[in-house]
N, C-alpha and C positions, 0 to 999 in steps of 0.2 A: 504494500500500500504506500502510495506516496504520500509527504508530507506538503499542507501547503499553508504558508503564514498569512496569518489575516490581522487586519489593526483597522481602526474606525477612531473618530471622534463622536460627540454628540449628533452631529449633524449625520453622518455616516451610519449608524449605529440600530436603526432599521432594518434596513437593505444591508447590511452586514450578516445580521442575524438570519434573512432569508439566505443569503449566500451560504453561510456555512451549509446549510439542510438540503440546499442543491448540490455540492462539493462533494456533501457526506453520503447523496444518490449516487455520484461518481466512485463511490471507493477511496475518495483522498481522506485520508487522515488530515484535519484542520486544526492547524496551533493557533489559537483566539491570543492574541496581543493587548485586550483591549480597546475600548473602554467597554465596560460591561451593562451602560446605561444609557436613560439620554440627557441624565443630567448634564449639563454646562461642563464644558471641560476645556482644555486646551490642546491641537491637533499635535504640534513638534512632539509633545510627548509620547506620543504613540506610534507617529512616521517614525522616529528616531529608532524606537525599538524593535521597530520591521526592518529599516534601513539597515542596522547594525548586523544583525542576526545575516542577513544577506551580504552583504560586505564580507562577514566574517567567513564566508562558504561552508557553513554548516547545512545551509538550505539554499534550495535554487530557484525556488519561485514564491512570490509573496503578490498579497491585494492588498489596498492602500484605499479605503473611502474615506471622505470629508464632505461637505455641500457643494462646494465647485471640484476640488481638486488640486488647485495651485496650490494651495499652502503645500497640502503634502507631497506636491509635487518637486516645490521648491527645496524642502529636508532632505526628503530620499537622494536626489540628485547628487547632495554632495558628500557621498559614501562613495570610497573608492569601490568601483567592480559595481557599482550599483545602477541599472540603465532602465527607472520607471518613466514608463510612458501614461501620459494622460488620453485615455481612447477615450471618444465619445461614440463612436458606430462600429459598425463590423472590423471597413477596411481599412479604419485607426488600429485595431487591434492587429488583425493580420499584417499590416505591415510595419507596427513595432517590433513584431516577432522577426518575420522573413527580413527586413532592411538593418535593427537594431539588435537584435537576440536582446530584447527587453526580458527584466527579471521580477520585474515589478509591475503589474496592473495599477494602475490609478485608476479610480472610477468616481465622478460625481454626484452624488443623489440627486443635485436638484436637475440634471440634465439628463440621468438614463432612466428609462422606463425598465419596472422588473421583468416584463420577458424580453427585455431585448439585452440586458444584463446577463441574463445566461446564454443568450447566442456572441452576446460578446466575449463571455468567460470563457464559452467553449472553444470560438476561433483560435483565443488567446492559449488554452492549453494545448490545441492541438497542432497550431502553426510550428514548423522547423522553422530556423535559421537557414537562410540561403548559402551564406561563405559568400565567396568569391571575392567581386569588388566590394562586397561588404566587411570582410572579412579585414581587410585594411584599414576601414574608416575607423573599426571599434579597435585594431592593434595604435590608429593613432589616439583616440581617444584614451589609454591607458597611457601611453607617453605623457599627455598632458596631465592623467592623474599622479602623476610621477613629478613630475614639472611642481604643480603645484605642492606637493608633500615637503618639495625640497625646500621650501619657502622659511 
């Protein structure tokens, strides 16, 4: 069974909770990150701890809700090896996978409807990574997480 990390804020924390019970139809084992409510909270704290876990390469794929999406998008981002993408439709999804090898779903509540969340989820787990000329862009993109470290 694979594992998959999930983390929500307040705004997020809905459609979180539907996700896991679609995942768990899948067969994935789901590590909940948090928040466990919808009381008021704050999103870095909980991108932070998907982002980290995924950086750290214990795990390879994680979801990220909020009400838009940028905040957590803006956190996850700056983990080295960390490449979430913010999809709003299919073929956001499928080509953060095949162009980006994304590792991280972002997902917005207030912009995806719940069945089009799981055909996004789905695309999103079942898309490969193309390689090729892509396969370049993310070896440069590692350079510059390097770059940066050295700062």
């Amino acid at each position: 069974m694979k594992t998959i990390l999930i983390s929500s804020d307040h705004g997020g924390f809905i459609l979180k909770e539907k996700i896991k019970t679609f995942l768990k139809k899948k067969s994935f084992f789901v590590r909940d990150l948090g928040t466990c409510s919808q009381e008021r909270c704050d999103y870095p704290e909980f991108a932070y701890a998907l982002g980290k876990l995924i950086s750290s390469g214990k795990y390879q794929r994680g979801i990220s809700l909020c009400k838009s999406g940028i905040g957590n998008s803006i956190v996850l981002n700056r983990f080295p090896g960390v490449r979430a993408a913010l999809c709003f439709n299919l073929k956001a999804a499928r080509l953060s996978r095949q162009h980006n090898d994304s590792n991280i779903l972002v997902l917005g509540s207030l912009f995806v409807k719940e069945n089009e969340v799981r055909k996004i989820i789905s695309v999103w787990l079942k898309t490969k990574f193309k390689g090729g000329r892509h396969k370049k862009r993310l070896e440069q993109i590692r350079i510059i997480e390097r770059r940066m470290g050295a700062r």
